[in-house]
C-alpha positions in Angstrom: 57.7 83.0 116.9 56.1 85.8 118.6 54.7 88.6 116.2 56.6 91.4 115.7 59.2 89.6 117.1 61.9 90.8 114.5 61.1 94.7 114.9 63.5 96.8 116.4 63.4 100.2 115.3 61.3 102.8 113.1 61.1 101.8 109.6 60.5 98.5 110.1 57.7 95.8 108.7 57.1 92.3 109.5 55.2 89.7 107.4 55.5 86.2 109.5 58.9 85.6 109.6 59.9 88.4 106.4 61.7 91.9 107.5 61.7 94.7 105.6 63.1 98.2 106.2 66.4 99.5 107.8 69.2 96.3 107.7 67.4 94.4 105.6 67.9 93.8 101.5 64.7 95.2 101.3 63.9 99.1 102.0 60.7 101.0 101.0 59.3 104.5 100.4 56.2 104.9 101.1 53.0 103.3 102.4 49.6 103.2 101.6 46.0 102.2 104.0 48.1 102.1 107.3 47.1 105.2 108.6 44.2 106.3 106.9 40.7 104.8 107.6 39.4 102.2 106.3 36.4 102.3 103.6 33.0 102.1 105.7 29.5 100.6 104.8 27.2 102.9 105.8 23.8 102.2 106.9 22.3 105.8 106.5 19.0 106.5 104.8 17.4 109.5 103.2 14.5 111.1 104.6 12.0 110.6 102.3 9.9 113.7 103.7 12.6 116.3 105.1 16.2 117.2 104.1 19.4 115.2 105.3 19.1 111.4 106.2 18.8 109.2 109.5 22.1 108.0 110.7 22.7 104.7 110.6 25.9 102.5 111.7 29.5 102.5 110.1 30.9 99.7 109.4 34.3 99.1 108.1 35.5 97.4 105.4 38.8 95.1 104.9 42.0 97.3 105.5 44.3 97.1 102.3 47.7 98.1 103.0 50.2 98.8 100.3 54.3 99.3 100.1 55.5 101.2 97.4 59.0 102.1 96.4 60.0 98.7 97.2 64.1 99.0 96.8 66.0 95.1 96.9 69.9 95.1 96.8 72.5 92.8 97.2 75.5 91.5 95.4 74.9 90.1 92.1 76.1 86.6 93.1 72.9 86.8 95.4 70.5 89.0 93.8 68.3 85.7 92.9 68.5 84.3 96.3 67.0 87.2 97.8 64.3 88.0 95.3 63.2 84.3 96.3 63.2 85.0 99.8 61.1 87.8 99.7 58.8 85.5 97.0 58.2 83.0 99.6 57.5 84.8 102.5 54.8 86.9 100.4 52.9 83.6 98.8 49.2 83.4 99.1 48.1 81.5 101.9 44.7 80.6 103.6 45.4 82.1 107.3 45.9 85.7 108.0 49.7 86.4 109.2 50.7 89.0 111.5 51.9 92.5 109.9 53.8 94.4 112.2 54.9 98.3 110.9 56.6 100.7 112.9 56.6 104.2 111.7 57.6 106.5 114.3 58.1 107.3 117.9 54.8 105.8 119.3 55.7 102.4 118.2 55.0 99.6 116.4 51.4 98.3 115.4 50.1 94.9 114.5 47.0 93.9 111.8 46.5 90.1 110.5 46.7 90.2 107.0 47.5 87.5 103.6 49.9 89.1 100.9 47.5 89.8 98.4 49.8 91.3 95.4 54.3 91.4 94.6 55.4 93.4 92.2 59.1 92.8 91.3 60.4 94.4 88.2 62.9 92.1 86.4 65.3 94.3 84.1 68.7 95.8 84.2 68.6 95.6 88.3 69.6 92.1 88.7 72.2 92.6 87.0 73.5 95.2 89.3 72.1 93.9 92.5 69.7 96.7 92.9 66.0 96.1 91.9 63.7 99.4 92.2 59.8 100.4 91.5 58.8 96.6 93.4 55.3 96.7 95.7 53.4 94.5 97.8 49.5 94.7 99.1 47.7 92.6 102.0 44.2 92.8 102.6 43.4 92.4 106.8 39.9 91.4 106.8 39.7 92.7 110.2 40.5 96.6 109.7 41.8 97.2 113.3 45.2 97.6 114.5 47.0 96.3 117.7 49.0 97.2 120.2 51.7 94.3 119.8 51.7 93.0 123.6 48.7 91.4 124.8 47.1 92.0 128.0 45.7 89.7 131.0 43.4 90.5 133.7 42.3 87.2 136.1 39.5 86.9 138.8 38.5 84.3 141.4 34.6 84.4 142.1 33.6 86.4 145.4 34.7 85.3 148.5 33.8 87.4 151.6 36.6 87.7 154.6 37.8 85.9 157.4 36.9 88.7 159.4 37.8 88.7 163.3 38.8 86.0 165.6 37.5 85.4 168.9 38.7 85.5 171.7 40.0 89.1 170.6 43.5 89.8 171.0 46.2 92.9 169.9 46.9 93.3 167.6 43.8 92.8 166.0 43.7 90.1 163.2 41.0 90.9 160.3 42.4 88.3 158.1 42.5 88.1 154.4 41.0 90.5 152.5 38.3 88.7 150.5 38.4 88.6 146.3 35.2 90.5 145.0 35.1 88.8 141.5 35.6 91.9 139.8 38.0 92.9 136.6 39.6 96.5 135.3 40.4 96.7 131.5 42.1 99.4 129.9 41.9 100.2 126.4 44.5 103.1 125.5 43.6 103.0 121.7 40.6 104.6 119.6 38.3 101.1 118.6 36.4 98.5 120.6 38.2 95.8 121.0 37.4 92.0 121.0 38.6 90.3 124.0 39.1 86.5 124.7 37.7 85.0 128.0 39.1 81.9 129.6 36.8 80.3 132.3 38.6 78.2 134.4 37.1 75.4 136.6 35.5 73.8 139.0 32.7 76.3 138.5 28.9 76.2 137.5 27.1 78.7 135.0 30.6 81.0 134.8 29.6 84.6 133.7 31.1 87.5 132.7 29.5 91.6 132.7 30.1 94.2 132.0 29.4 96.9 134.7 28.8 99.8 132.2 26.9 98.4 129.5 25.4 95.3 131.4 26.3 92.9 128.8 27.3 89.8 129.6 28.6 86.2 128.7 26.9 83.4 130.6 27.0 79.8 129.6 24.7 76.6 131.6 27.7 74.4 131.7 29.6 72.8 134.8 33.3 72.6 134.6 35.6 70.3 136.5 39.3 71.5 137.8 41.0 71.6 134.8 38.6 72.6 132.3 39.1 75.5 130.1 35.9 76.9 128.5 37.4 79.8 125.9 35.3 82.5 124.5 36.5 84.1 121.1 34.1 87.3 120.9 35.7 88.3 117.6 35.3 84.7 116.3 32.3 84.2 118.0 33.3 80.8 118.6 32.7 79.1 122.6 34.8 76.1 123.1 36.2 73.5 125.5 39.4 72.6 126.0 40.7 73.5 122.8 38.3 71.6 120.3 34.6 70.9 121.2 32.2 73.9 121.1 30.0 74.4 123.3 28.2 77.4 122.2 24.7 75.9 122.6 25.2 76.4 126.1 25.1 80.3 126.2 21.7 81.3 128.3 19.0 83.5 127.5 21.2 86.7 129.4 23.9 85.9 127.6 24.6 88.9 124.3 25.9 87.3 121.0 29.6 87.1 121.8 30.5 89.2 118.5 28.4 92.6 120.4 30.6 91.5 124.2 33.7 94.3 123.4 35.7 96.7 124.9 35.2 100.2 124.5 38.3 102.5 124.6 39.3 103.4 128.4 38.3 101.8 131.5 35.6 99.3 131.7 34.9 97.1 134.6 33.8 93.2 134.4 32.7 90.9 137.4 33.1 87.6 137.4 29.8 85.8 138.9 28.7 81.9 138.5 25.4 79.7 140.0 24.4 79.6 143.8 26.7 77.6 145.5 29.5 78.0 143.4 31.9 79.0 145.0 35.6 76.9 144.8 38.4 79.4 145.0 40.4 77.3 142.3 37.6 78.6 139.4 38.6 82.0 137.9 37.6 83.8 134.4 40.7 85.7 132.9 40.6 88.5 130.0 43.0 88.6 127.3 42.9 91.3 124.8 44.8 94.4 123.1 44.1 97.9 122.8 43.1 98.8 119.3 43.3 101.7 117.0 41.1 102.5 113.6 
């Protein structure tokens, strides 16, 4: 299933495949480490001959996110049924899961996170079908959050235009225009975002830069029609196909694919491979969402 996929309206948070919030058994009054930011290494160190310090970078930690005031009702018959449900949807488990919360009017906001705390009081409530004071915590090791639909951008590499025909005759035909290899990106949220490049063959030494910072991805491999070569810049990870890496075959221009990200608003790519490739079929396509601290 599609993240999120269960979110309709404010009030709403999704675990995998758990709801919570409005028509659910489960409601909840307040949450904690959604909106505030995150805790943040800091690299800054003290003058040791002046006042103040030299800035250095901010990085930030693990986002921890908590619900508290965790209400669960429902007839007594079922009280146990649903306390289970909730149980197994909240489990620990090796992968990150997509949490999905929607808190007002600007919509709802998605973070990979593991359930790392439940808190279900067991006392008079079950036998009244109304259990009160419960809380859960996840832990997203990546502190961003994204905007739930993902976004695609494609390229072909350059190809210049027909241009006229001879013997001229009106009207004038100027054929095709030609494609120029280039990409647009827009990032609507607040933090650099880590895209994911497909290269798609037949193409030689596929490349991707970045017009406004000059970095670039750039890998010595051929691929034949068909081939896939998929670059995870928040992994780090270059593969082919779906399963054998091939990030031994990143050249010297090529930036460590963690440092290739998006900065908030417009950033412009091109799409560039060897001399003499040029097939029309190859194309390098950008998926990623806008993020937000």
């Amino acid at each position: 299933m599609a993240a999120g996929d269960q979110v309709t309206r404010p009030g709403h948070v999704q675990y995998g495949d758990l709801l919570l919030g409005p028509g659910t058994p489960y409601g909840w009054r307040s949450m904690g480490g959604w909106e505030e930011l995150p805790a943040l290494d800091s690299g800054t160190v003290a003058r040791s001959d002046a006042h103040g310090a030299f800035p250095g970078r901010l990085l930030a930690q693990a986002r921890t996110v908590t619900l508290d005031g965790l209400l669960v009702r429902a007839p007594r018959a079922t009280i146990g049924a649903v306390v289970a449900a909730l149980n197994a949807g909240t489990v620990p488990v090796e992968d990150e899961r997509p949490l999905v919360v929607w808190l007002d009017e600007r919509g709802p906001l998605l973070a990979y996170a593991r359930a790392t705390r439940r808190a279900i009081p067991a006392g008079l409530g079950y036998r009244l079908g109304t259990i009160t004071g419960g809380a859960i915590e996840w832990q997203a090791t990546d502190p961003r959050r994204y905007e739930l639909t993902e976004r695609t951008v494609s390229a072909t590499l350059p190809m210049s235009e027909a241009g006229l025909s001879w013997p001229l005759s009106w009207p004038l035909p100027f054929g095709n225009p030609g494609s120029t290899g280039a990409l647009s990106t827009t990032n609507i949220g607040d933090a650099d975002t880590h895209p994911i490049v497909e290269f798609r063959g037949p193409v030689t030494r596929p490349s991707l830069t970045s017009l406004a910072t000059g970095d670039a991805v750039e890998y010595d491999i051929p691929l034949a029609l068909g081939d896939v070569l998929t670059v995870d810049t928040l992994a780090g990870t270059v593969t082919l196909n779906g399963t054998a890496s091939r990030i031994y075959t990143a050249t010297s221009r090529s930036v460590p694919e963690q440092t290739f990200t998006l900065a908030p608003g417009t950033a412009s790519l091109i799409f560039r491979a060897a001399p003499g490739s040029s097939d029309p079929r190859a194309s390098a396509t950008v998926r990623y969402r806008s993020a937000y601290w």
